[in-house]
N, C-alpha and C positions, 0 to 999 in steps of 0.2 A: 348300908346301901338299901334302898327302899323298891322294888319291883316294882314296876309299870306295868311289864305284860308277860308272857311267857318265851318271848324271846329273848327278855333282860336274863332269866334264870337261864339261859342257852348258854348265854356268853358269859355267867357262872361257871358252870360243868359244858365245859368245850367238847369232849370226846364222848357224849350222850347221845343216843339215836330215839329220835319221837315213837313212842310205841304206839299201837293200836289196841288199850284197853279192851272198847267194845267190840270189835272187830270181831265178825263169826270165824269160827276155825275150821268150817267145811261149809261149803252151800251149796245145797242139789237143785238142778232144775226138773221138774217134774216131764216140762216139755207140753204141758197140759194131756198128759196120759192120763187114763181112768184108771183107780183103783179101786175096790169095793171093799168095805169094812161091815164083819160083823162079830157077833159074841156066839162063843160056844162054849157046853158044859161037857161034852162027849168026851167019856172017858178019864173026864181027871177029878172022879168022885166028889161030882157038884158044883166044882170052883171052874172060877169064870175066864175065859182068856178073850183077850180082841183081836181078830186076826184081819190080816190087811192081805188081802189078795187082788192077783191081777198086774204087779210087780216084774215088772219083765228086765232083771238088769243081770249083772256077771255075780259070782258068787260075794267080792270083794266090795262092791256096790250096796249088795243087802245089807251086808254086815255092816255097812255105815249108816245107811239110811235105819236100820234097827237099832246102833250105838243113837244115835239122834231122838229116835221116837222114847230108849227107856228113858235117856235123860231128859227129856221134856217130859214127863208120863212122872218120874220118880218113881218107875216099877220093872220089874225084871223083866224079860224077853230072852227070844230067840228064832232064827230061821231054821222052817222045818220045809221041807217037802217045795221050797218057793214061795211059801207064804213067810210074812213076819207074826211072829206069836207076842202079844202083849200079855201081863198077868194082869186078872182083874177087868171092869168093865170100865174101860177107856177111850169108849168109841168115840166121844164128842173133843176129849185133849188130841187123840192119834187126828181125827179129822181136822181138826182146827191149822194143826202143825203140816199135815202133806197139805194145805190150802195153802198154806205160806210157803210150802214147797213147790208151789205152780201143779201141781195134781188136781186133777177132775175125783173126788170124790162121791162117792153113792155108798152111803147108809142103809 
């Protein structure tokens, strides 16, 4: 039998449900809040972190919005103090991605 379209493969496998491939698995809206990003070396003997301040949400909130920035970034992190801590100098990846997050950004 020869496929037409992706409905013909439906009526193949009857009991199939259409997934959502690209489909994001979380989406935040910034709301257009400000957040300010900058690079510090203070205290962690030279090596660089990006910190995103200005983050006003519940504890369970950072912690998402921090899973999101390492996995776009491909760097470790962590929230400290209400900031999110990025490793390395990532200011231009972390900004790109809270712009896409509806965030007002200041470098």
């Amino acid at each position: 039998m020869k496929l037409r379209s992706l409905s013909d493969l439906g009526q193949l496998v009857p009991n199939s449900k259409p997934s959502r491939i690209n489909a994001p698995k979380f989406t935040h809206d910034g709301k257009c809040k400000t957040v300010r990003i900058f690079l510090d070396t203070k205290g962690r003997k030279g090596k660089s972190v990006t910190i995103v301040a200005g983050l006003q949400h519940n504890p369970a909130t950072m912690e998402e919005i921090e899973r999101i920035l390492k996995q776009y970034c491909g760097a470790g992190g962590t929230v400290k103090e209400g900031n999110i801590e990025i490793q390395g100098d990532q200011r231009v990846r972390v900004a790109e991605k809270l712009k896409e997050m509806n965030y007002i950004v200041m470098v």
